[in-house]
N, C-alpha and C positions, 0 to 999 in steps of 0.2 A: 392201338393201346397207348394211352398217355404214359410219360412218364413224368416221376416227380423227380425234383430235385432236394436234398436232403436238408431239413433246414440247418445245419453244421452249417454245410459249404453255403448255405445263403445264406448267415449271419456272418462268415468268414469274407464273403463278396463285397458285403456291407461296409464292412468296418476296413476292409482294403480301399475303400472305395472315397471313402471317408477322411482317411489318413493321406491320401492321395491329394484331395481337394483341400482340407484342412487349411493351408494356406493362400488358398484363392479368393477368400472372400474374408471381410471384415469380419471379428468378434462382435456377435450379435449382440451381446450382452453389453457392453458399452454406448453409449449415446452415438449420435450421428452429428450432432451440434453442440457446439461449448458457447457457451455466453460468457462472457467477463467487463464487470466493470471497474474502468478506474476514475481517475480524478483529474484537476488543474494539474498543472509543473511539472517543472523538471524530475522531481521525486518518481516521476511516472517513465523516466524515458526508456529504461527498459522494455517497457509492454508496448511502448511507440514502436520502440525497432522490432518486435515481434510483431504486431500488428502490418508495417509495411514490407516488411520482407516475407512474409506469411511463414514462421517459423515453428507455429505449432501444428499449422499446417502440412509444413516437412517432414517434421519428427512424429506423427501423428502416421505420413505414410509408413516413415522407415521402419515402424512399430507394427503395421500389419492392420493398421484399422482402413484402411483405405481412405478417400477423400471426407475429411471429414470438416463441415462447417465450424468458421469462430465467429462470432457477430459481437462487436463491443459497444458497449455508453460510455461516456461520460458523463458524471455525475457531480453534485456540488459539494459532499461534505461524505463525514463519516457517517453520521445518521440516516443519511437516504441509502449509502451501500451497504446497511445494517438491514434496512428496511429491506433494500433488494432482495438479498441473499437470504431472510428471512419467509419474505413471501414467497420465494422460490419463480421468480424473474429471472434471476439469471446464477450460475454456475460455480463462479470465482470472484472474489471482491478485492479490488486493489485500496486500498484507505492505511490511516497511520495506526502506530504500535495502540494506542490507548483505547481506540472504536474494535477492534481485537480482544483485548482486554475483555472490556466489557460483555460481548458477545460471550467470549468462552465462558465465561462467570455467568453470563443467561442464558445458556444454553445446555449446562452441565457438560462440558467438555465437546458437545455436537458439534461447536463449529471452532476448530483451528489454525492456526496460520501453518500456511504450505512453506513458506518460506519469506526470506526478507527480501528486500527490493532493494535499500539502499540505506547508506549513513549521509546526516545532514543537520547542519545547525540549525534551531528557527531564529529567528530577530524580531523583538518588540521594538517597530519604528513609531516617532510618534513625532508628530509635527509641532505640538503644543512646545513653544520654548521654556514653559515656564516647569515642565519634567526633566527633572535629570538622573531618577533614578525611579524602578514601580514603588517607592515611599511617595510621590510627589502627585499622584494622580489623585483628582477629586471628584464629586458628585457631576462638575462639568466635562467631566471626560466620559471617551464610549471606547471601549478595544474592540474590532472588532477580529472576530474568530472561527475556524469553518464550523464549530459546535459547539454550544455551551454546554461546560460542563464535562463533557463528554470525548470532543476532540483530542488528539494528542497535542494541543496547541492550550488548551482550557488547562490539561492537566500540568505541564510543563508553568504555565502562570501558579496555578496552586502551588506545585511545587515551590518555587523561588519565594511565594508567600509565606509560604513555613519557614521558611528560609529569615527571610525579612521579617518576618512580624512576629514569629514562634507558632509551633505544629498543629497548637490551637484555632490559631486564626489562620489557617491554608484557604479560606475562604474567603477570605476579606476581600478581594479584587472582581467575584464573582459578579458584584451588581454593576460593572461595570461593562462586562463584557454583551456583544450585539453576536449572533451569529449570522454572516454571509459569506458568500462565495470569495476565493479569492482576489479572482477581477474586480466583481465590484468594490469590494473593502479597499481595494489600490486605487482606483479610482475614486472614491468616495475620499482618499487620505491627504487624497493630489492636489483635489482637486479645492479644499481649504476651504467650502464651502459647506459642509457636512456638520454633523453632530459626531462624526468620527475622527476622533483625534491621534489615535494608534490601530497597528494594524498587526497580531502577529503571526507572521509567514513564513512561509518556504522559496525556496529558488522555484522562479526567476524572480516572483513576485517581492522578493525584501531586496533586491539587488537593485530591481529596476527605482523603489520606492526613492532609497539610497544616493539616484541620481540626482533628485531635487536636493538642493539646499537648503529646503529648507525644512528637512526631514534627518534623524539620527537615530542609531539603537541606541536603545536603553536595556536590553535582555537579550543575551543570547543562550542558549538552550544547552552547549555544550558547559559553560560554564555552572551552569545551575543542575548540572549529574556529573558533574567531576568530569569528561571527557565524552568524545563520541557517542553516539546512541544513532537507532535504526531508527530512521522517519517512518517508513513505510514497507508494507508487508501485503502479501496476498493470500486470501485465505480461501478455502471451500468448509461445507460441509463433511463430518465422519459418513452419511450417507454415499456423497455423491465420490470421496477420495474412496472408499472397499468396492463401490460398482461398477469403479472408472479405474482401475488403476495403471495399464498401457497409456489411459489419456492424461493421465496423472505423470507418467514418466515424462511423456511430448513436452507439455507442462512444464518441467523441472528442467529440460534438457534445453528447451525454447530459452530460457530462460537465463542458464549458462552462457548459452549463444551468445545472445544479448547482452547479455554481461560482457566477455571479453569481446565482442565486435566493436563497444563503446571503449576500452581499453585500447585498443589498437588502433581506433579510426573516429578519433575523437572530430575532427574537421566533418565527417560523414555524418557524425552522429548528432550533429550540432545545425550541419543541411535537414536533416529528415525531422529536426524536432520543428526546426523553423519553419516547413513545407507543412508538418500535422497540425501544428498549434494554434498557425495563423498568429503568431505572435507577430509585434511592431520589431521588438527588438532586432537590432541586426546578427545578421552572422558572425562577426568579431565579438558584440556581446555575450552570444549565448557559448561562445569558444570558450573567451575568459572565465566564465562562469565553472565549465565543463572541469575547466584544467585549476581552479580554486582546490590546495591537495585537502580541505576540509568537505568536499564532497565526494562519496564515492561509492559503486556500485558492488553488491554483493549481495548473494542467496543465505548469509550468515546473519545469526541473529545477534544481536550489540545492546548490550546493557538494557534488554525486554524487561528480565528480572526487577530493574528498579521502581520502572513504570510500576509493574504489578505492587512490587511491596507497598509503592506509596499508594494506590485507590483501595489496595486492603483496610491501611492503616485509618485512611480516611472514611471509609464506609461505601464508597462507590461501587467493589463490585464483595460481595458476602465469602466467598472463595478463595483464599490465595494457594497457587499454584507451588507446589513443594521445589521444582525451580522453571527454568526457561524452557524446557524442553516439554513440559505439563503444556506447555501454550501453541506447541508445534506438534505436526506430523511427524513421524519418522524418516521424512524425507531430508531433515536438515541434523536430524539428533547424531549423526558423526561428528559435524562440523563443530569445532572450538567459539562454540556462544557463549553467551550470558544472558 
């Protein structure tokens, strides 16, 4: 005679069973791969040092998701990590405050920034002697920039136009500008042989520009918003931050990592950018660079809000955000932003 067993005790076996293994295996529900792209410079070195120490990798274990893959691009501008992260190539975008911006405004809040990467000056260098200030540029000059229009490098010129020529004309410099890559626009500036006369950048690329003689700023960026502001930001989609969010913590924690690893171990951090980059520059340069105290590393967001007010004002993106934290996850809204 068979006997049964009562189905109580075998839903009770189950769920013993269950609770037991519970943490033997990865949450299903979160991805198996993270994709992230970022960009040119130093702006980036953060995601370098996660990158080679594999630290979301890390914190990715210590979170219970088990081994889980990162694969990174680099890319040349804010418009192609717009494009990425829009076609759904890849995961997480590292690009500047203004290609942010715009996203959150065309996307109806879908896609926001996870957090800031860093504070940093930019520098309009221009070789042409006969500019001494953005009033002196003419029909024969080219700026060139990682996006017209559109960049945090495009918007920050607008800016300083309203500035120089009044709110109306924020535009006036626009027919000047070319967009390309970092590299090349350095090279193209160097090299005196171009139709590009000014270049405006980020570290390393205005530093290195700098070293010729026969190159000088004429714009730097913290001047023209009253003080410091956040270069760059990394952002995901509202989709992929509610179905990921252990890989979203790895993420945030990777990230801290990096942050104080470059605070404490600036010599180290300045070896691995030189080893990822493939830059010319030497190690004493990219040191000096590091320890400049107008560059610096933080998950905290720095004067976002202004960026925004001004593409409101000017029509760039139809939304302005009620303040800085409309533009972020929840992942930074503790933290003392702007």
């Amino acid at each position: 005679m068979k006997k049964f067993v009562p189905i109580r005790l075998v839903a009770t076996l189950v769920a013993a069973v269950l609770a037991l293994t519970a943490g033997a295996f990865p949450a299903a529900a979160e991805v198996r791969e993270l994709r992230i792209a970022k960009q040119y410079g130093l702006g980036y070195l953060p995601l370098i040092v996660i990158e080679e120490q594999r630290l979301i990798e890390k914190h990715a274990r210590a979170a219970g998701l088990g081994d889980v893959k990162v694969t990174w691009a680099t890319l040349g501008g804010g418009s192609a990590t717009n494009d990425a992260l829009l076609s759904g190539s890849v995961d997480f975008i590292a690009s500047g405050v203004a290609p942010l911006i715009v996203l959150w405004s065309k996307t109806g809040g879908n896609v926001k920034g996870f957090a800031a990467l860093d504070t940093s000056p930019l520098y309009l260098n221009t070789n042409n002697s006969a500019v001494k200030s953005i009033r002196d540029f003419t029909d024969k000059d080219r700026i060139a920039l990682p996006a017209v229009k559109v960049s945090i490098q495009a918007i920050v010129l607008q800016m300083a136009a309203a500035k120089a020529f009044g709110p109306q004309n924020f535009d006036r410099l626009d027919r000047f500008t070319v967009s390309m890559k970092h590299p090349d626009a350095m090279a193209a500036l160097l090299s005196g042989k171009s139709e590009i006369t000014a270049h405006l950048t980020s570290p390393p690329f205005m530093f290195q520009e700098l070293d010729d003689k026969r190159v000088r700023t004429v714009l730097n960026s913290y001047d023209v918003l009253g003080g410091p502001h956040t270069f760059n930001v990394i952002a995901t989609t509202k989709a992929f931050y509610e179905k990921n969010p252990k890989l979203a913590g790895a993420v945030l924690a990777a990230l801290e990592e990096a942050d104080e690893y470059i605070r404490k171990n600036r010599k180290a951090a300045a070896e691995l950018y030189v080893k990822a980059s493939g830059t010319k520059e030497s190690l004493t340069d990219v040191l000096s660079q590091l320890n400049n105290p107008a560059l610096g590393y933080s998950t905290t967001p720095v004067n976002v809000a202004r960026f925004a007010n001004f593409m409101h004002q000017t029509g760039t993106i139809k939304t302005k955000p009620r303040d800085w934290k409309d533009l972020f996850f929840t992942t930074v809204h503790g933290r003392k932003g702007s």
